[in-house]
C-alpha positions in Angstrom: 4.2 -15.4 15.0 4.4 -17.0 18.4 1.4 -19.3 18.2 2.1 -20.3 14.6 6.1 -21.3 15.9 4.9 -23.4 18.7 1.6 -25.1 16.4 5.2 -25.9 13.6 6.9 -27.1 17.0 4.3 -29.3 18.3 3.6 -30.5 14.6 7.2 -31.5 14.2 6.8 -33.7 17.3 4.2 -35.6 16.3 1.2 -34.0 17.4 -2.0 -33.2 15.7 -2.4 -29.4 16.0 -5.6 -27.1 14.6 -4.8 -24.2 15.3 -7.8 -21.4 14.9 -7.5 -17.9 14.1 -9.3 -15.3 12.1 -8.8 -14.7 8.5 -8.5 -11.1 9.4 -4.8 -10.1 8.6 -3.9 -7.4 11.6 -1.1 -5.5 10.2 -2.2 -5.2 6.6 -5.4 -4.8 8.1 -7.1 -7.1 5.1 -8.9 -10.8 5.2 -6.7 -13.9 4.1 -9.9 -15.4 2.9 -13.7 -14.3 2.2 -15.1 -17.1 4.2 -14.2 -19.8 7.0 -11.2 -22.0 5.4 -9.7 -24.9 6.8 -5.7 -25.1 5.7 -3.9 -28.3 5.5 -0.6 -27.5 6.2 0.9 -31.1 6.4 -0.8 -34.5 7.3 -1.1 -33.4 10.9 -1.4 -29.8 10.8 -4.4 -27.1 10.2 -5.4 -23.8 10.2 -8.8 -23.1 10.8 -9.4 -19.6 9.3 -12.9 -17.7 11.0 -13.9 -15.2 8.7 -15.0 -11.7 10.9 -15.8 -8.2 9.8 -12.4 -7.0 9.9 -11.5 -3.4 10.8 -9.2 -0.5 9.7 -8.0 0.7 13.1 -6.2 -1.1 15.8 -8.6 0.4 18.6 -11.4 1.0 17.4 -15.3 0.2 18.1 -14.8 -2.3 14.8 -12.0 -4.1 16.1 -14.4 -4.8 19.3 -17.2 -6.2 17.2 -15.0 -8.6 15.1 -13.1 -10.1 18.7 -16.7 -10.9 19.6 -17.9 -12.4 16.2 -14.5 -14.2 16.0 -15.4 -15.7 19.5 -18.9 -17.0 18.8 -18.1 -18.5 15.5 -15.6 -20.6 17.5 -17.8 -21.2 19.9 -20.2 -22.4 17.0 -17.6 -24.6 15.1 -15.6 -25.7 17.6 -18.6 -27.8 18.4 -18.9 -29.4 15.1 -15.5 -31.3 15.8 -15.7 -34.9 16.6 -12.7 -35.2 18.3 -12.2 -33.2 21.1 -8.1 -31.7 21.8 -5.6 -33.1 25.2 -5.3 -29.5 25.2 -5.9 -25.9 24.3 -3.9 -22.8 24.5 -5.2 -19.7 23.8 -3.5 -16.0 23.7 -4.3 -12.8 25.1 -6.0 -11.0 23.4 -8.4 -11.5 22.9 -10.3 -12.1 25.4 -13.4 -13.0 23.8 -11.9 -16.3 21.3 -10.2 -17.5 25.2 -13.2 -16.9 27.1 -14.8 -19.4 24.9 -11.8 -21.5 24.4 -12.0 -21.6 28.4 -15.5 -22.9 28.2 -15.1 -25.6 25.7 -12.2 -26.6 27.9 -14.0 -26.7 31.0 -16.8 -28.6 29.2 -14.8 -31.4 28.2 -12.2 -31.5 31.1 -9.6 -30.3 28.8 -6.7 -28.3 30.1 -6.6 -24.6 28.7 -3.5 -22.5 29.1 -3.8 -18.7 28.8 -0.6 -16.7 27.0 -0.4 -13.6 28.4 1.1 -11.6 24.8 -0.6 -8.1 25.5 -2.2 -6.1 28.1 -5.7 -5.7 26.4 -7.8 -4.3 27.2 -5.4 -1.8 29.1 -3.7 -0.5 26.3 -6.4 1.7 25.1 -5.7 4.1 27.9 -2.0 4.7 26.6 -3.5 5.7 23.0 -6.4 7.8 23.2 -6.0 11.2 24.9 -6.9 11.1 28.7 -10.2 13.4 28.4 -11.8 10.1 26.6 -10.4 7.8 29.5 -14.1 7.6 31.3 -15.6 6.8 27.7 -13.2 3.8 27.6 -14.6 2.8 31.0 -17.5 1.9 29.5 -16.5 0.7 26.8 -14.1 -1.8 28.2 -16.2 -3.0 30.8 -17.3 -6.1 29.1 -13.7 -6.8 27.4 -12.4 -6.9 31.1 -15.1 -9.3 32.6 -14.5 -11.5 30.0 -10.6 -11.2 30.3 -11.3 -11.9 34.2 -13.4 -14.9 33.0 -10.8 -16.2 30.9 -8.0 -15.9 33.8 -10.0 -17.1 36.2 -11.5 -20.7 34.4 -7.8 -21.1 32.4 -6.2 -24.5 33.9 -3.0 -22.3 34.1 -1.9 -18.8 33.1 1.9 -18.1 30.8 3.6 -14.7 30.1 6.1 -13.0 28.0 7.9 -11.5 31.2 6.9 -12.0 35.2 5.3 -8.7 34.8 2.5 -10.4 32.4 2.4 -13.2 34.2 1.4 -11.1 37.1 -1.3 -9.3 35.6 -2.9 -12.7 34.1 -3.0 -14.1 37.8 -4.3 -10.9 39.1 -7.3 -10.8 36.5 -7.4 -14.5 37.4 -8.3 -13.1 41.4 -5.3 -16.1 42.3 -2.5 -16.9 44.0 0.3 -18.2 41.3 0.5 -21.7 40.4 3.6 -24.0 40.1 2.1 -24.3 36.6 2.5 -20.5 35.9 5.4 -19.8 33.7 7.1 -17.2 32.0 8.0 -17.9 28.3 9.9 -15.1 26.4 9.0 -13.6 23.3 11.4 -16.4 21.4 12.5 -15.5 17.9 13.8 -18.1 15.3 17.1 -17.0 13.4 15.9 -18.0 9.3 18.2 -17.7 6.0 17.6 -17.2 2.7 18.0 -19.5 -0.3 21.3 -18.3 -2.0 19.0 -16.9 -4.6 16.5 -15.3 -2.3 19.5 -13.4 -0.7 21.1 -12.2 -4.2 18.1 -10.4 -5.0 17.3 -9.3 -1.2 21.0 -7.8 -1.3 20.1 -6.5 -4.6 17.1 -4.5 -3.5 19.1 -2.6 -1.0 22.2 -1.7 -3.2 20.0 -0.2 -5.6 18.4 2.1 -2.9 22.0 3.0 -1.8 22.0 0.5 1.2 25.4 -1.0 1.5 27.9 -1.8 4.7 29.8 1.1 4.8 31.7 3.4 7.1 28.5 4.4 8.3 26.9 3.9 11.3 23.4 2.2 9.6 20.2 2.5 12.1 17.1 0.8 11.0 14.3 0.0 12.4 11.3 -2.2 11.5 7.6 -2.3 12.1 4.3 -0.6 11.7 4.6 3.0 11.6 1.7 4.1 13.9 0.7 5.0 17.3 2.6 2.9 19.3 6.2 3.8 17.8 7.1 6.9 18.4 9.6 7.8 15.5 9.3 11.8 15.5 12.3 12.1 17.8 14.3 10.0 15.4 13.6 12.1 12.8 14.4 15.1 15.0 17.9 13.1 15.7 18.5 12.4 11.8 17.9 16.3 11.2 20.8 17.1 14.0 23.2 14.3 12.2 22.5 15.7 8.8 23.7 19.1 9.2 26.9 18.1 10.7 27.6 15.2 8.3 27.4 13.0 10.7 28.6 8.9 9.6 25.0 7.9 10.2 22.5 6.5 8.0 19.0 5.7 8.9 16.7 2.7 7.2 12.8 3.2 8.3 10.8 0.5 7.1 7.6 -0.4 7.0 4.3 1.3 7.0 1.0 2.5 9.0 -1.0 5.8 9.5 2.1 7.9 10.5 4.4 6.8 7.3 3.2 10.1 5.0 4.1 12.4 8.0 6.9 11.3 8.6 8.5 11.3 5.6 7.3 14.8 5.0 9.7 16.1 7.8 12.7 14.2 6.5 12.2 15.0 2.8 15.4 17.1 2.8 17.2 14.7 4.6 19.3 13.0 2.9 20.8 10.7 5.3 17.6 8.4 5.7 15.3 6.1 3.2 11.5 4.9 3.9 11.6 1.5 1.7 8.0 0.6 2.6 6.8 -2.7 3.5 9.6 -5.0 3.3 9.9 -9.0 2.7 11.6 -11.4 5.2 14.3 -12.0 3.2 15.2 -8.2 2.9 14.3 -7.9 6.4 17.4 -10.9 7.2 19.7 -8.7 4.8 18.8 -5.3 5.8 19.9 -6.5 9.6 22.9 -8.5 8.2 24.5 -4.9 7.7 22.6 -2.8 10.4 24.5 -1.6 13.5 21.8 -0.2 15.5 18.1 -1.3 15.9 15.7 1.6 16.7 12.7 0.3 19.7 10.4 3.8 19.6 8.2 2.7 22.3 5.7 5.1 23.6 5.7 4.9 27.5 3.0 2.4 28.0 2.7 -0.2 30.2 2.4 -2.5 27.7 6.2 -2.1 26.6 7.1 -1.1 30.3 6.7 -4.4 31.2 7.4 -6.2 28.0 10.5 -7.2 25.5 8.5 -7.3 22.2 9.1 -9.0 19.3 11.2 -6.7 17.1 14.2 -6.4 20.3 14.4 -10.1 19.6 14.5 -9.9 16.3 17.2 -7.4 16.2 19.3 -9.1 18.8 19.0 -12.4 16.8 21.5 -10.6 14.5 23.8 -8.5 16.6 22.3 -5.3 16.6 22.6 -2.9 19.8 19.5 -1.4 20.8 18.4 2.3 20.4 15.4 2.2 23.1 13.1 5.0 23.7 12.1 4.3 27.2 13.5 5.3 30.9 12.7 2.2 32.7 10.6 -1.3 32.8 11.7 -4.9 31.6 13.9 -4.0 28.2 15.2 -0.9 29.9 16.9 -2.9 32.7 18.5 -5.8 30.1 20.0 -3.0 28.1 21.5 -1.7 31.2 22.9 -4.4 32.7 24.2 -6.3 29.9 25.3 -3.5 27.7 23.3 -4.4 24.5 22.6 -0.7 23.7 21.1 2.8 25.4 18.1 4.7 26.1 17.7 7.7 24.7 14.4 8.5 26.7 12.4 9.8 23.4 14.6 12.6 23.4 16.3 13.6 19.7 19.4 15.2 20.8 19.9 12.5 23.5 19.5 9.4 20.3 21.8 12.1 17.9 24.7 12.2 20.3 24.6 8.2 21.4 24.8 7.3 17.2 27.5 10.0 16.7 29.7 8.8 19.0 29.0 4.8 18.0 30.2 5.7 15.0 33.4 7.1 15.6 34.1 4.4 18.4 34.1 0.8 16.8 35.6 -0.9 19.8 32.5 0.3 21.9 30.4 -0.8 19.2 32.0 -4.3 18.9 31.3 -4.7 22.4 27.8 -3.5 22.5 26.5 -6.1 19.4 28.7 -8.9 21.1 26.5 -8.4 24.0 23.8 -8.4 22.3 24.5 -11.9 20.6 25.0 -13.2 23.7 21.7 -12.4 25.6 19.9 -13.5 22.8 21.1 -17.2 22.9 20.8 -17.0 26.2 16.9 -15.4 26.8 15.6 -15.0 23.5 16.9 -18.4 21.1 13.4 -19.3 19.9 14.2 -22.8 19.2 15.1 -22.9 22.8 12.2 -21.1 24.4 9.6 -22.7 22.2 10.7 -26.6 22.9 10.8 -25.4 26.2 7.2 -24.5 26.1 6.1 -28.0 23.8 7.9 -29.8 27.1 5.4 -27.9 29.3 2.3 -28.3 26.9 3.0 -32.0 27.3 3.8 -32.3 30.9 0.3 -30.9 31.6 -1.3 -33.5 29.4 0.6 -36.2 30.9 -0.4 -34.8 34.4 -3.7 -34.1 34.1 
C-alpha cells in the first residue's frame, strides 16, 4: 500500500515512476499474473510485475526461495532498461530485491533510499517456538548479510517510527545521517461512489450490522499468527452471558479463521463476514466504535504503528490494543485514543462494557482519535512529505 501511494503521488507530480514488484499477491497468497507483465497505469506510470514461485506460508523456506528469485530477475531486467532512474527507493523486506536495487544504484551513481516497513528477518523469532530458534540461525544467516548489505550501500535509510529507523542504521554499521527520516505509516481517507456505498451498507444490514445502541468492535486483517484474537473471543464469551451492549465484527481471513469461529459458534453477539471489499471496509468503520489491534508481543509491533491503527483512526475509532508497551502503546496513553488490554479477555470484556454504558467517555476517546490522525497519520500529508524528500535528494545529489 505504501509504495503503490507514493509511486500515485510522484506520478501526479509529473514524474515517470516504474515501480517493480512481484506478481505474487501476499495476503491471498496467489500470483496476479503467470508471467513478468509490464502495467501501464497512465502515460507516465508502470508496474513491472516479476513473476516468482509464490508460497503458501508467510515464513516459510518457500517464501525464502521466491525473495531470492524475485531479486535476481530484477537484477536480470532491470538491466535491459535503457534509461536508467534519478532515483530508487526500495522497502524492507526484502532484503534480497534491495540488495540488488542497492547495486544497480551504486553502479550508475544513482541515489537508493531504503524504507525500513518490517523487521525481517527478525520476525521469525517471534513466530516459531523458541526450541527451533538455533535452526533459524542458520537459516537467516544469509537474509541478514544481505539486509546488512543493503543498509550499508543505501544512499540513505527511512522508517515507519525512530525505532525502525534505528535498526536500519544499525544494520547499516552507521552513524545517522541528516538524510535519515522517519515517515509514518500514512493512510489516505477514500469514499465510495453513492452506489458503491448503497450496496456496501446493504451487505452489512442483511448480516444484522447496523448503528445501534451497541457498542460495535471490529477488527480487520488476516486472521493468522501475528493477531492474536483468542482473548477476544474469550472477551465476547464473558459479554454474551451477561447481555452485555456489545457487538463484535471479525473480518477477514487466514489459517486461524476455522478455529476461531469454532469457539464462538454459540455466540451470538459476533459475525466472521470473510474477506471483505474496500468499500464495505469504509462502511463497516463508518458505524464501528472500537477497532481491535491483537498484536502478539513482538518486536515488530513493539516498535511499530502498523497500518490497520491508521486505518481505524482515519475514521474515529478508539483503539482496543493488545500490548503493554512500545510505540502504539505510548500514543494511546498519552492522547487518550483508546486502552490496552494486555491480551488479557477479562481485562478487553470490562474496558467494552463500560464504553458502552458511558458515551461521553466514548465521544472523547474517538475525538482523540480524529485528531492524532490528522496530525501523525494524514497520508496525503505524510506522503507529499516524503515526494518533497525524494526530490530534494535528486536535486542534491
Amino acid at each position: 500500500m505504501r509504495t503503490g501511494i507514493m509511486a500515485q503521488v510522484l506520478a501526479q507530480r509529473g514524474h515517470q515512476i516504474t515501480w517493480w514488484t512481484s506478481t505474487f499477491d501476499h495476503f491471498n497468497h496467489r500470483h496476479r499474473y503467470e508471467t513478468d507483465v509490464c502495467l501501464e497505469v497512465s502515460s507516465n506510470y508502470k508496474i513491472q510485475y516479476i513473476r516468482g514461485y509464490g508460497y503458501q506460508r508467510n515464513v516459510s523456506i518457500s517464501r525464502i526461495l521466491d525473495n531470492n528469485l524475485v531479486g535476481k530477475r530484477f537484477a536480470q531486467l532491470i538491466r535491459k532498461q535503457t534509461e536508467t532512474p534519478d532515483i530508487i527507493i526500495a522497502s524492507i523486506p526484502t532484503a534480497e530485491l534491495a540488495l540488488e536495487a542497492v547495486r544497480y544504484g551504486r553502479q550508475h551513481n544513482i541515489p537508493v533510499i531504503l524504507d525500513i516497513r518490517d523487521l525481517w528477518p527478525d520476525v521469525f523469532y517471534d513466530l516459531v517456538p523458541s526450541y527451533t530458534h538455533p535452526v533459524i540461525d542458520l537459516i537467516t544467516i544469509p537474509m541478514t548479510r544481505k539486509l546488512e548489505q543493503a543498509c550499508a550501500g543505501a544512499t540513505s535509510i527511512v522508517g515507519l517510527t525512530e525505532a525502525f529507523l534505528n535498526w536500519g542504521i544499525k544494520h547499516a554499521n552507521r552513524l545517522k545521517n541528516k538524510n535519515d527520516q522517519v515517515f509514518p505509516m500514512g493512510y489516505l481517507t477514500n469514499s465510495c461512489y453513492p452506489s458503491q456505498q448503497e450496496s456496501a451498507d446493504k451487505f452489512w444490514q442483511d448480516k444484522g450490522v447496523t448503528k445501534s445502541e451497541y457498542l460495535l468492535v471490529t477488527f480487520v486483517g488476516t486472521i493468522g499468527k501475528t493477531n492474536d484474537l483468542f482473548p477476544v473471543i474469550e472477551a465476547a464469551k464473558l459479554l454474551n452471558d451477561t447481555q452485555a451492549k456489545v457487538k463484535f465484527v471479525i473480518c477477514g481471513a487466514g489459517e486461524n479463521l476455522s478455529i476461531l469461529q469454532s469457539k464462538a459458534e454459540k455466540l451470538n453477539n459476533i459475525i466472521f463476514p470473510g474477506w471483505i471489499n474496500s468499500e464495505q471496509i469504509i462502511s463497516l468503520l463508518e458505524m464501528a466504535d472500537i477497532g481491535i489491534a491483537p498484536y502478539i508481543n513482538s518486536k515488530n509491533y513493539i516498535s511499530n504503528v502498523p497500518n490497520k491503527p491508521a486505518e481505524y483512526l482515519s475514521r474515529g475509532l478508539g483503539i482496543a490494543l493488545s500490548l503493554d508497551c512500545g510505540v502504539l502503546y505510548d500514543i494511546l496513553q498519552e492522547h487518550n485514543i483508546g486502552f490496552s488490554y494486555y491480551s488479557d479477555a477479562e481485562k478487553l470484556a470490562n474496558n467494552l462494557d463500560c464504553l458502552s454504558k458511558d458515551t461521553q467517555r466514548l465521544k472523547t476517546m474517538q475525538t482523540n482519535a480524529s485528531s492524532i490522525f490528522d496530525k501523525f497519520f494524514n497520508g496525503e500529508a505524510v506522503y507529499n512529505q516524503m515526494a518533497d524528500y525524494l526530490e530534494n535528494i535528486v536535486v542534491n545529489s
